[in-house]
VOKOL-75678 format. One record per residue: x, y, z of N, C-alpha, C in turn; residue in one letter; residue number from 1. Coordinates in nm, 2 decimals. Atoms other than C-alpha are relative to their C-alpha. Layout:
! VOKOL-75678
<<X; Y; Z>; <X; Y; Z>; <X; Y; Z>; A; NUM>,
...
***
This chain:
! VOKOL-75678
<<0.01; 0.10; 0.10>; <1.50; -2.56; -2.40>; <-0.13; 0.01; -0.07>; X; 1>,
<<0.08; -0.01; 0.10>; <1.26; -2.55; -2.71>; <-0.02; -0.14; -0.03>; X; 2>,
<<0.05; 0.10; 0.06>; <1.04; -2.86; -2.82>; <-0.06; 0.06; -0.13>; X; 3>,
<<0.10; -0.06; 0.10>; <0.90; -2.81; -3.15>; <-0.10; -0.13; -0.06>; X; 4>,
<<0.05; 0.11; 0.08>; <0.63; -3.03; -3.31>; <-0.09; 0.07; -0.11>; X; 5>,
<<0.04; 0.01; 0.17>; <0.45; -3.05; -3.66>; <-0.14; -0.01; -0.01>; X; 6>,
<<0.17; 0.05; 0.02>; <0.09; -3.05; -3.78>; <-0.06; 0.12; -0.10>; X; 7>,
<<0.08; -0.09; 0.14>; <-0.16; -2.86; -4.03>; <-0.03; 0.15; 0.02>; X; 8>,
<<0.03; -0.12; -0.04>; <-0.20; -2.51; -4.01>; <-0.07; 0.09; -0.02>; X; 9>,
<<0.11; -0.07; 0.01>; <-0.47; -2.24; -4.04>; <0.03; 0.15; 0.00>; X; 10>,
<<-0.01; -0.15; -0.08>; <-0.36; -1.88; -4.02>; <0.15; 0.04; -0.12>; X; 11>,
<<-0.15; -0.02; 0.10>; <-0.05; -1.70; -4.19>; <0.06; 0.07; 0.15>; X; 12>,
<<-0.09; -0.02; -0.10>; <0.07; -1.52; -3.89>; <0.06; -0.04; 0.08>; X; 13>,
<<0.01; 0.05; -0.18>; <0.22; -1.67; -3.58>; <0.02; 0.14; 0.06>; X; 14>,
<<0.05; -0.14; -0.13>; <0.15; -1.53; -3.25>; <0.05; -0.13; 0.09>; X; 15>,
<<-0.05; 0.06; -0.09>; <0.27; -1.62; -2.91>; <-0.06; 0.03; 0.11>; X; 16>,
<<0.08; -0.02; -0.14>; <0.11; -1.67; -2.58>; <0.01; -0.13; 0.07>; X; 17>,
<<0.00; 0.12; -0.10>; <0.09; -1.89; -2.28>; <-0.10; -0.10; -0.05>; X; 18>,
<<0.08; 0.11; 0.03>; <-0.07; -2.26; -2.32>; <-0.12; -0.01; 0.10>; X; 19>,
<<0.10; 0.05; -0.09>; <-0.41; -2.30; -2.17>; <-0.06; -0.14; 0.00>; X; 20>,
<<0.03; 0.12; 0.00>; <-0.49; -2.64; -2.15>; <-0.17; -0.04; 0.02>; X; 21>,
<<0.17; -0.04; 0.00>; <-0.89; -2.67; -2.19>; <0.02; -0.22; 0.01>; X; 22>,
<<0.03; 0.19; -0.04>; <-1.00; -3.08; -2.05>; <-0.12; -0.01; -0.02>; X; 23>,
<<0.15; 0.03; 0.04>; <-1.34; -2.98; -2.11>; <-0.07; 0.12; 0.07>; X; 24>,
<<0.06; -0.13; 0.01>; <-1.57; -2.70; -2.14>; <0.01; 0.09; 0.14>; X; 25>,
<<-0.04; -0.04; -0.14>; <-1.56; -2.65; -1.77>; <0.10; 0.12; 0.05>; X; 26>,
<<-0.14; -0.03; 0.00>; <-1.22; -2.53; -1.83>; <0.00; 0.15; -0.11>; X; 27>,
<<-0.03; -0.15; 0.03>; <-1.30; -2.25; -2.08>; <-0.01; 0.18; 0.07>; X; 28>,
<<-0.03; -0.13; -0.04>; <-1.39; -1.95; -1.84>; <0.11; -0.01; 0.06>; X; 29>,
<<-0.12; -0.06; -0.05>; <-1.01; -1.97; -1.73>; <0.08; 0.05; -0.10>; X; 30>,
<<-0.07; -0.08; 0.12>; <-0.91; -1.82; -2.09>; <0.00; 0.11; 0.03>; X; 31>,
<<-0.06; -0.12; -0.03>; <-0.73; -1.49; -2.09>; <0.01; 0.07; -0.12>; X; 32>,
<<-0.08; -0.05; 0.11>; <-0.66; -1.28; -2.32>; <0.10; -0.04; -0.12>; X; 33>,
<<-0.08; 0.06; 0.06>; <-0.45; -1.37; -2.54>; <0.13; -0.13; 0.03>; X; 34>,
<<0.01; 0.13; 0.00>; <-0.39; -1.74; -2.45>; <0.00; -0.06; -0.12>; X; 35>,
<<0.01; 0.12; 0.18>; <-0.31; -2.01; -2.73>; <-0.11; -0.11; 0.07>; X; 36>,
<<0.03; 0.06; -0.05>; <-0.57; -2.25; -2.63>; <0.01; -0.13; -0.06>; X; 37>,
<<-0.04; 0.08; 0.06>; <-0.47; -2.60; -2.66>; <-0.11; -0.14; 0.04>; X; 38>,
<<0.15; 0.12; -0.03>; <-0.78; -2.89; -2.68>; <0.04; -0.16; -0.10>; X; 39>,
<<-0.02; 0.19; 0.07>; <-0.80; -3.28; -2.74>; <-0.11; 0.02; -0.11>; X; 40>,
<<0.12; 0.02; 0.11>; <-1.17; -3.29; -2.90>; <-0.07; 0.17; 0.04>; X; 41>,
<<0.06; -0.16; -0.03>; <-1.31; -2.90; -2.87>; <-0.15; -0.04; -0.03>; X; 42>,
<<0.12; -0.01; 0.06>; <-1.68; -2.89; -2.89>; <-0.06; 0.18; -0.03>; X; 43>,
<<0.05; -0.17; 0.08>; <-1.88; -2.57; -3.03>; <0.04; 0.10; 0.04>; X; 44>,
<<0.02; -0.08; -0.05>; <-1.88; -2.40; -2.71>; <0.11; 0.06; -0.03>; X; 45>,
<<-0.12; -0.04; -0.01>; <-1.51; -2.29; -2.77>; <-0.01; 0.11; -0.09>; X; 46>,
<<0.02; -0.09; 0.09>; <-1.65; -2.08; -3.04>; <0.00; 0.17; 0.01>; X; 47>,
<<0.01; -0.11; -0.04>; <-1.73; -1.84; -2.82>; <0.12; 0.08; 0.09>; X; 48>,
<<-0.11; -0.02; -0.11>; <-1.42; -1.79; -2.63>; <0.10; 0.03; -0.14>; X; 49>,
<<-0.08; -0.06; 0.10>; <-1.26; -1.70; -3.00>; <0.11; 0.12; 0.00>; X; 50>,
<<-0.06; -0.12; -0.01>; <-1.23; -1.33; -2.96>; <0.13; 0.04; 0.10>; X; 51>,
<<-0.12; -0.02; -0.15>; <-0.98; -1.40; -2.63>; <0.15; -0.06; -0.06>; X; 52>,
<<-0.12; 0.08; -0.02>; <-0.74; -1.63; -2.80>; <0.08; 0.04; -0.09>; X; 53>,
<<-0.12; -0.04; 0.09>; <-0.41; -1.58; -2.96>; <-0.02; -0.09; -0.11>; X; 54>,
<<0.00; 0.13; 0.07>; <-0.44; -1.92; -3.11>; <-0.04; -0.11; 0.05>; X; 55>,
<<0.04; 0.14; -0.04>; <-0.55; -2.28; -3.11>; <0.08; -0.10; -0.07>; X; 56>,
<<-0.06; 0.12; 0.05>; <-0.37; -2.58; -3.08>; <-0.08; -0.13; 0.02>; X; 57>,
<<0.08; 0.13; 0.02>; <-0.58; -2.90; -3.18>; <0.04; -0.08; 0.06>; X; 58>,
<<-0.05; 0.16; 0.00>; <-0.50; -3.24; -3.08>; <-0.07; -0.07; -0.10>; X; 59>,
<<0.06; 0.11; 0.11>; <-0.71; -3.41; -3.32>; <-0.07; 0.12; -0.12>; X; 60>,
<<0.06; -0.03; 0.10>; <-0.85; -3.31; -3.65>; <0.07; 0.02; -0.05>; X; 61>,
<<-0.05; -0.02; 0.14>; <-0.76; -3.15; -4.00>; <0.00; 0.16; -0.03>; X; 62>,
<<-0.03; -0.15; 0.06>; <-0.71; -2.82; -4.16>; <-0.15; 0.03; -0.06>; X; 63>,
<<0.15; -0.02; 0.06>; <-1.08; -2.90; -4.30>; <-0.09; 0.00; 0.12>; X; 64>,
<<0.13; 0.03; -0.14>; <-1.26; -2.93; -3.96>; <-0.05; 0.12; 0.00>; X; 65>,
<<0.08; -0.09; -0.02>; <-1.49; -2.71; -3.83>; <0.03; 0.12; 0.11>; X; 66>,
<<-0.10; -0.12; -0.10>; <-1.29; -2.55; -3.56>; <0.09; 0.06; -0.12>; X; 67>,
<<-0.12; -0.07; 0.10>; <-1.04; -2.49; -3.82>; <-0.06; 0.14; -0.08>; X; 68>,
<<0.05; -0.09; 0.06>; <-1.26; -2.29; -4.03>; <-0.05; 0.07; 0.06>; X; 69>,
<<0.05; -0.15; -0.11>; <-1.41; -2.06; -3.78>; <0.11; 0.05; 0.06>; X; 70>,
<<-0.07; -0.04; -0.05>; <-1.11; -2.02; -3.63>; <0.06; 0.06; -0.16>; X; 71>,
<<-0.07; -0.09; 0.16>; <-0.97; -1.90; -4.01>; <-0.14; 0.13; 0.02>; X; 72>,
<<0.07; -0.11; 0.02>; <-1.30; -1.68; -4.02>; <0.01; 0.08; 0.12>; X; 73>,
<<-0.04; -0.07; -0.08>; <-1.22; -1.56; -3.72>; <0.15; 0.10; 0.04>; X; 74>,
<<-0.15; -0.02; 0.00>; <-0.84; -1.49; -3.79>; <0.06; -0.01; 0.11>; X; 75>,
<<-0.05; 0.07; -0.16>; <-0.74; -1.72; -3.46>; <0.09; -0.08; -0.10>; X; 76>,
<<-0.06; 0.12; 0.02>; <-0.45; -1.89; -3.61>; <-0.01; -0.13; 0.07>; X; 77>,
<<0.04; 0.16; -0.02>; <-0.50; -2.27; -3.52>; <0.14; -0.12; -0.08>; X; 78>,
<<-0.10; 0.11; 0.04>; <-0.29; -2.55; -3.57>; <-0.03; -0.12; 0.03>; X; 79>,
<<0.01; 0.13; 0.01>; <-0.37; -2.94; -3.61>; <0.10; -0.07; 0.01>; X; 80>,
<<-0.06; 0.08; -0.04>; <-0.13; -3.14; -3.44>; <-0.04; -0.12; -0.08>; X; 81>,
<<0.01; 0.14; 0.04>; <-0.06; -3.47; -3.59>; <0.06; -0.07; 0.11>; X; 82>,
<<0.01; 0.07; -0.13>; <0.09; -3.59; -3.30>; <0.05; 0.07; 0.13>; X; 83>,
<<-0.10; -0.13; -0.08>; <0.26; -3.45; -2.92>; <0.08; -0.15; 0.03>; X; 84>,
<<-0.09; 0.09; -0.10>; <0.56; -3.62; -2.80>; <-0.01; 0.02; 0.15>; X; 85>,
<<-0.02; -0.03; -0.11>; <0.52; -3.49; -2.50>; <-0.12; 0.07; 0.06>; X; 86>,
<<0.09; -0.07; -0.05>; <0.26; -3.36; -2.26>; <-0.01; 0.18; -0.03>; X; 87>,
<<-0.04; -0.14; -0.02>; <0.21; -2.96; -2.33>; <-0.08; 0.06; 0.13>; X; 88>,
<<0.01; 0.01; -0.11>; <0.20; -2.82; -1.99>; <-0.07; 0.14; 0.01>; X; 89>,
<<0.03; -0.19; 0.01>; <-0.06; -2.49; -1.89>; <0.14; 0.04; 0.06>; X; 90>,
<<-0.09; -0.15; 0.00>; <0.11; -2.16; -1.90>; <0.15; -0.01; -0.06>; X; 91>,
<<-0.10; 0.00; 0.09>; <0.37; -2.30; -2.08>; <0.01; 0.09; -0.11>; X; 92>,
<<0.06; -0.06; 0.10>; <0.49; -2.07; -2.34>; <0.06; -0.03; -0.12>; X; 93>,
<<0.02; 0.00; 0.13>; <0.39; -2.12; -2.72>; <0.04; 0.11; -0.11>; X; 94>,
<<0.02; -0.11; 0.15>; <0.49; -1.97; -3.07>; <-0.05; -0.11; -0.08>; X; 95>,
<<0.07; 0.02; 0.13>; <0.28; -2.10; -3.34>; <0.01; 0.04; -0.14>; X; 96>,
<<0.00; -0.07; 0.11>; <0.32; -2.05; -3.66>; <-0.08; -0.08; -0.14>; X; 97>,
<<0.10; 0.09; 0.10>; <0.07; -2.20; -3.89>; <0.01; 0.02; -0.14>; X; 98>,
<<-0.04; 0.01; 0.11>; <0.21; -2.10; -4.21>; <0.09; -0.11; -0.04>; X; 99>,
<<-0.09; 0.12; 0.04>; <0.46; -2.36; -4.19>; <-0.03; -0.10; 0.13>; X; 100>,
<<0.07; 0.08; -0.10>; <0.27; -2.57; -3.93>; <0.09; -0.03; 0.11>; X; 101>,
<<-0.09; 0.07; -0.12>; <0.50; -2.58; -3.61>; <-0.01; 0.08; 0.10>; X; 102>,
<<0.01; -0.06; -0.09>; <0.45; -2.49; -3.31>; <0.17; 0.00; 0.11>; X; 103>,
<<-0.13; 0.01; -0.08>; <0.75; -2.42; -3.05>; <-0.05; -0.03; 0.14>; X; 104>,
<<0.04; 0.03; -0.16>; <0.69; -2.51; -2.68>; <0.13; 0.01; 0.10>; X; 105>,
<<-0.07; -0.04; -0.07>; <0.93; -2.36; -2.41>; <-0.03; -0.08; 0.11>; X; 106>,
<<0.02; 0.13; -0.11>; <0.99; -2.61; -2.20>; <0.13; 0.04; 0.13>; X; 107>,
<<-0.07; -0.06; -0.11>; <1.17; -2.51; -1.82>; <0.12; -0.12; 0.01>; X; 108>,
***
């Protein structure tokens, strides 16, 4: 079963990889490779954990934020959730596609 939800997008490609659930910085050295990393409020340090990720899924913010645009200069597709219906669960796995802002979430 497929959930999909809606929100602002950053990137033209989608890409697909497992959900990492980041709760707070603590939580970034368990990024992998190509991981979507999915954060409530992200602070800077996330910046540095760029080059590992497939993508970023927001919980808060805008297409203008400051994650957004590093993550564009960095060609990390990103996505700005406007809302989740549902909890997204790690290792769950994500397609993204930020050209038309939707993410998919494969739900067991």
């Amino acid at each position: 079963m497929t959930r999909v939800e809606f929100g602002e997008g950053v990137g033209r490609a989608p890409v697909a990889g497992p959900a990492r659930v980041l709760h707070t910085r603590a939580d970034y050295p368990s990024l992998h490779d190509g991981d979507i990393a999915v954060v409530g409020t992200p602070d800077t340090e996330l910046v540095l954990w760029l080059d590992r990720l497939a993508g970023i899924v927001c919980l808060t913010g805008t297409a203008e934020s400051h994650l957004a645009m590093l993550a564009a200069e960095a060609d990390v597709p990103c996505l700005m959730l406007r809302s989740v219906g549902e909890e997204i669960v790690d290792g769950c796995q994500l397609v993204l596609d930020p050209a038309v802002g939707e993410l998919r979430i494969a739900q067991a």
